[in-house]
One Martini backbone bead per residue (centre of mass of N, CA, C, O) as a GRO file, in nm:
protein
  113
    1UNK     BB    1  -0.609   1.458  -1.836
    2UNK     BB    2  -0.629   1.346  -1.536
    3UNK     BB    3  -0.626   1.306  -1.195
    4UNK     BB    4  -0.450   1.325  -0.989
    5UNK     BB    5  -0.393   1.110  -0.719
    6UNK     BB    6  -0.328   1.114  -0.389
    7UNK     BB    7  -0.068   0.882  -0.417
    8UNK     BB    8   0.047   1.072  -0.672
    9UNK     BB    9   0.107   1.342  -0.470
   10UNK     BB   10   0.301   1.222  -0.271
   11UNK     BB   11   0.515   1.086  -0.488
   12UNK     BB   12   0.525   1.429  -0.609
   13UNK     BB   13   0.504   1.595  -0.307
   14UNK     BB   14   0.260   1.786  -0.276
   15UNK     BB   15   0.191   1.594  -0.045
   16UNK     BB   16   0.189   1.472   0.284
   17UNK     BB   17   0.403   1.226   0.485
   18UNK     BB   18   0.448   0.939   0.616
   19UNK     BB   19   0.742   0.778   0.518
   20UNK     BB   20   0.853   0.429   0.566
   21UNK     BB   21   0.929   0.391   0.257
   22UNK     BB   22   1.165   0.432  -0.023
   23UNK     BB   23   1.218   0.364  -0.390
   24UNK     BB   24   1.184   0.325  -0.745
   25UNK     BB   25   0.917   0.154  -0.759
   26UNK     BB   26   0.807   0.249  -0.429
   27UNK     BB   27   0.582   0.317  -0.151
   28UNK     BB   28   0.562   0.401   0.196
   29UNK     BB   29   0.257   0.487   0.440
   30UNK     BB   30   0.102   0.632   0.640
   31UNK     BB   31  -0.275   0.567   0.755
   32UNK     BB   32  -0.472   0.885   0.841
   33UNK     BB   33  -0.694   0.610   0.916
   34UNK     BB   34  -0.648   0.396   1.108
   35UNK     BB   35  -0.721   0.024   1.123
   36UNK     BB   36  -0.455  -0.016   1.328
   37UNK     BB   37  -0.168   0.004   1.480
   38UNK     BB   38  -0.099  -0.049   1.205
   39UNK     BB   39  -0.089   0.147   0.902
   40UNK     BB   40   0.069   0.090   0.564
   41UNK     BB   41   0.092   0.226   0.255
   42UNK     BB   42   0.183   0.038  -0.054
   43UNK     BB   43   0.283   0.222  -0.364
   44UNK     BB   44   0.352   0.249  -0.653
   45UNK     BB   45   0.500   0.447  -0.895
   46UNK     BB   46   0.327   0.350  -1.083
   47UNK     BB   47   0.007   0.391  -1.270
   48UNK     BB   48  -0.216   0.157  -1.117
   49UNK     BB   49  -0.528   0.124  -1.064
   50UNK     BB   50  -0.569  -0.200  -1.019
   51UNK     BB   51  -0.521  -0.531  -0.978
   52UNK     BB   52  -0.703  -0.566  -1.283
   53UNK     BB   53  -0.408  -0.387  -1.426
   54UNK     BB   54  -0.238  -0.615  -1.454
   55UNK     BB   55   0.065  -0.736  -1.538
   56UNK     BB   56   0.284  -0.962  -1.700
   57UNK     BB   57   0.522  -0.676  -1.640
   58UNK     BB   58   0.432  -0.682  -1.295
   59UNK     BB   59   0.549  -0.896  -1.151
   60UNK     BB   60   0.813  -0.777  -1.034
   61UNK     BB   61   0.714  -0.541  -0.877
   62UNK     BB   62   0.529  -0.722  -0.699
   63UNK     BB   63   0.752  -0.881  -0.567
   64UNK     BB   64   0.883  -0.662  -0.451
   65UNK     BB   65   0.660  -0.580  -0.270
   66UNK     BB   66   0.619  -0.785  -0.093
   67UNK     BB   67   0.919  -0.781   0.038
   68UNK     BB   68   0.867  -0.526   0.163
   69UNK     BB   69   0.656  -0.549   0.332
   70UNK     BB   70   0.793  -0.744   0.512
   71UNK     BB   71   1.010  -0.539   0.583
   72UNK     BB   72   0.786  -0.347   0.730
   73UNK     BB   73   0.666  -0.544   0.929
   74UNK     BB   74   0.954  -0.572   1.076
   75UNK     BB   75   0.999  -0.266   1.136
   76UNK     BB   76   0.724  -0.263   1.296
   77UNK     BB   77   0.680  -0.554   1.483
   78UNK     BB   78   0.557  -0.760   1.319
   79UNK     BB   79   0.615  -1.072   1.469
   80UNK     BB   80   0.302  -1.196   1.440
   81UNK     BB   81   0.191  -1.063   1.186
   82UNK     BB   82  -0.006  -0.964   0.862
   83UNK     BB   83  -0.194  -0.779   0.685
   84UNK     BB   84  -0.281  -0.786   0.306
   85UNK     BB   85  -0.464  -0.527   0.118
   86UNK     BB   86  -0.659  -0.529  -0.170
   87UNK     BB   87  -0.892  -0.300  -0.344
   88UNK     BB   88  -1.141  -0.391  -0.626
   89UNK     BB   89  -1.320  -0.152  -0.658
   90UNK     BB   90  -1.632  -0.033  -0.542
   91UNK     BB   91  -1.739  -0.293  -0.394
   92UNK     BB   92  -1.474  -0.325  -0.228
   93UNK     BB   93  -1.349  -0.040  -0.163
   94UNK     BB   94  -1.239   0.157  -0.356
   95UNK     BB   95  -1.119   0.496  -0.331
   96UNK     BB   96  -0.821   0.488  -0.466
   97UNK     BB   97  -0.693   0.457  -0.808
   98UNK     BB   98  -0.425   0.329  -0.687
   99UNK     BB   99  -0.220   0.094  -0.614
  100UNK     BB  100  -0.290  -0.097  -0.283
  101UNK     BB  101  -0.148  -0.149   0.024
  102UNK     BB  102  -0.262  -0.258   0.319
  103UNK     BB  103  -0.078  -0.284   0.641
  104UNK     BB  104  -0.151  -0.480   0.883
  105UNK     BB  105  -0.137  -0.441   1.269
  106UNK     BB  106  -0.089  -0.558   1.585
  107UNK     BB  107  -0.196  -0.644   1.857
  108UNK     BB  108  -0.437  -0.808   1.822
  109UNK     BB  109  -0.627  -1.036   1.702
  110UNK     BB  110  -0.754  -1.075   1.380
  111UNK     BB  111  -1.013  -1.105   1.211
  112UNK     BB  112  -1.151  -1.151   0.934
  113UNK     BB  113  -1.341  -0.920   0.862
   0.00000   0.00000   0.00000
């Protein structure tokens, strides 16, 4: 058996989170590094590994959490837009291998890099 991830240990409350949403689907919390005045992660409560291992069985899924960000991006007062972004792979930054979102926004206007 693997080693549960950091993302997994929120969910299974193992470990501390400021959660800004949760049902049964996915859940979304404060990102405790934040690199915007708003970031959100909003991560499945299913366990997959990245963007890449997604199935077309994940499709509602997925459909729930854009709702969701929306949802989250709205009470979090981000009125004129917001970034969603999530990293598939080590080469693109990703570091904890569960599946998520970071909703970044707030402040002034985001540059593309």
């Amino acid at each position: 058996m693997s080693e549960k991830t950091i993302f997994k240990r929120i969910i299974d409350r193992e470990l501390p989170a400021d959660i800004v949403y949760e049902d049964e689907t996915c859940m979304a919390f404060k990102d405790i590094n934040p690199a915007a005045p708003v970031h959100i992660l909003l991560v499945p409560k299913k366990e997959i590994t990245g963007a890449d291992k997604l199935t077309e069985e994940d499709g509602p899924m997925l459909a729930h959490m854009f709702i969701v960000a929306a949802k989250i991006a709205a009470e979090q007062g981000l009125k004129d837009g917001y970034r969603m972004i999530t990293n598939c792979g080590k080469a693109a930054g990703q570091t904890v291998f569960h599946l998520h979102f970071h909703i970044l926004g707030g402040g002034k206007r985001m540059p593309w890099a």
